[in-house]
C-alpha positions as CSV (number, residue, x, y, z in Angstrom):
1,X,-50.9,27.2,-24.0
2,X,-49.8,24.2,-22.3
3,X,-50.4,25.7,-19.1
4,X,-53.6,26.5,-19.8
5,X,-54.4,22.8,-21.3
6,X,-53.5,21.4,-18.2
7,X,-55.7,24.2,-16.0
8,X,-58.7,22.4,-18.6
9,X,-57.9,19.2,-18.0
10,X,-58.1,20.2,-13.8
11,X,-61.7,21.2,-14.0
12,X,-62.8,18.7,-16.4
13,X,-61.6,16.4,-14.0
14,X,-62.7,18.1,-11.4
15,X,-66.9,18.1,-12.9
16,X,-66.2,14.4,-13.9
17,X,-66.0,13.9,-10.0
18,X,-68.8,15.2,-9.4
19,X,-71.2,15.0,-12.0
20,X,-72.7,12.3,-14.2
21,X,-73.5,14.6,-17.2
22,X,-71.1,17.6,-18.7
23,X,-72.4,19.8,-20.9
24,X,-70.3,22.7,-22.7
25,X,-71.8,26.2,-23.4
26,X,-70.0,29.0,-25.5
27,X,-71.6,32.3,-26.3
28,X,-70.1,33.0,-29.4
29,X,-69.0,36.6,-27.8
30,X,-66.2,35.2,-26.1
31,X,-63.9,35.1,-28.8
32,X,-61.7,37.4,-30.7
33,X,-64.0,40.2,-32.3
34,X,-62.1,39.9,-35.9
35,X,-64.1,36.1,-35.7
36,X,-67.9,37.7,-35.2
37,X,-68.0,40.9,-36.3
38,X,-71.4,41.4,-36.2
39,X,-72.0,40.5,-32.5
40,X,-72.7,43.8,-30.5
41,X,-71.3,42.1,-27.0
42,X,-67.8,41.6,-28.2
43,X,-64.8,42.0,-25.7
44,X,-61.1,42.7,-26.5
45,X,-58.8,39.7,-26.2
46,X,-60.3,37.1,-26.3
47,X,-59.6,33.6,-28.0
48,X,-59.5,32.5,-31.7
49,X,-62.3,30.1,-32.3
50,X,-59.3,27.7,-33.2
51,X,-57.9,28.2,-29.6
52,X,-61.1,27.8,-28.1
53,X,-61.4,24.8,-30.3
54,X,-58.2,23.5,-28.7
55,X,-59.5,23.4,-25.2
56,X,-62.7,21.8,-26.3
57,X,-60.9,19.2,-28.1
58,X,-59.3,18.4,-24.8
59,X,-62.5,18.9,-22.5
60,X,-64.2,16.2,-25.0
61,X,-61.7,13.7,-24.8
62,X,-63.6,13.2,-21.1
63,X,-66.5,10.5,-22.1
64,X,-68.8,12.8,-19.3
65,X,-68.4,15.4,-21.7
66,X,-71.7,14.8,-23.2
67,X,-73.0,18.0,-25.3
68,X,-71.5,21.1,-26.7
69,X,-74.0,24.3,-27.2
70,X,-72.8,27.5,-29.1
71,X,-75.1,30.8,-28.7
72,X,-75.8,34.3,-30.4
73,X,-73.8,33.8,-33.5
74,X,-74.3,36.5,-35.8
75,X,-75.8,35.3,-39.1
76,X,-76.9,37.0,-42.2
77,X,-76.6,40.4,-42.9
78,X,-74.6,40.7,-39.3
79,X,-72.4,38.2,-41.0
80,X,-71.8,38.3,-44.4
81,X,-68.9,37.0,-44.7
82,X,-69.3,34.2,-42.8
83,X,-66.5,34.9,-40.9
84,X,-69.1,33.8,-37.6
85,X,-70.0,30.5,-38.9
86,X,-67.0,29.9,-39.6
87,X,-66.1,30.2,-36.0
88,X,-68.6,28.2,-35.0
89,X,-67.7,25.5,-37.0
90,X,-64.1,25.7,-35.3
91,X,-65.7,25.0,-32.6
92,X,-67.5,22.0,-33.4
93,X,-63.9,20.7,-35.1
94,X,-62.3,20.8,-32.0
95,X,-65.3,18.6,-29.6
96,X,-65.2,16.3,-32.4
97,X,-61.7,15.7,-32.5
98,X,-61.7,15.2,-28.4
99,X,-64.3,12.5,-28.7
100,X,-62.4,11.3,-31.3
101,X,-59.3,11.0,-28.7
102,X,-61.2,9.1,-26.1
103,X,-59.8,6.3,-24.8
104,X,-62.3,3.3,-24.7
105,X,-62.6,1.6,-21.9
């Protein structure tokens, strides 16, 4: 995972360059099917939302990071359980706790 970290931290370098503004977009299909089981776009092998959550944490620690937008989540009676949300929410964990890491300046 480390390796992987450090391939983030490249490219959010790399766009802090370059640009004034980042913005983050995750389509909710990405991740591991067990996390939105109602979503009919899912794709073997993909990360937990508290992977994914890992990387976002680190692509937020960058104050260009700016916004964080999380599409077609299953809801309701494609996600009873929740499970979805839930993921989601991961998500939203893991930006927070990168802005929370900022340095200030």
């Amino acid at each position: 995972m480390a390796h992987r970290l450090d391939l983030v931290r490249a490219q959010v370098e790399r766009l802090a360059s370059i640009s004034d503004v980042i913005f983050v977009h995750v389509d909710m299909d990405v991740l591991d099917p067990t996390e939105v089981p109602g979503h009919p776009l899912t794709v073997p092998n993909g990360p937990t939302s508290k992977e994914l959550a890992v990387a976002l944490a680190e692509m937020f620690k960058e104050p260009k990071v700016a916004a964080l937008g999380i599409a077609s989540t299953p809801a309701n009676e494609r996600d009873p359980d929740r499970l979805s949300l839930t993921a989601a929410y991961n998500l939203v964990k893991g930006a927070l706790i990168g802005v929370r890491g900022r340095s200030i300046s």
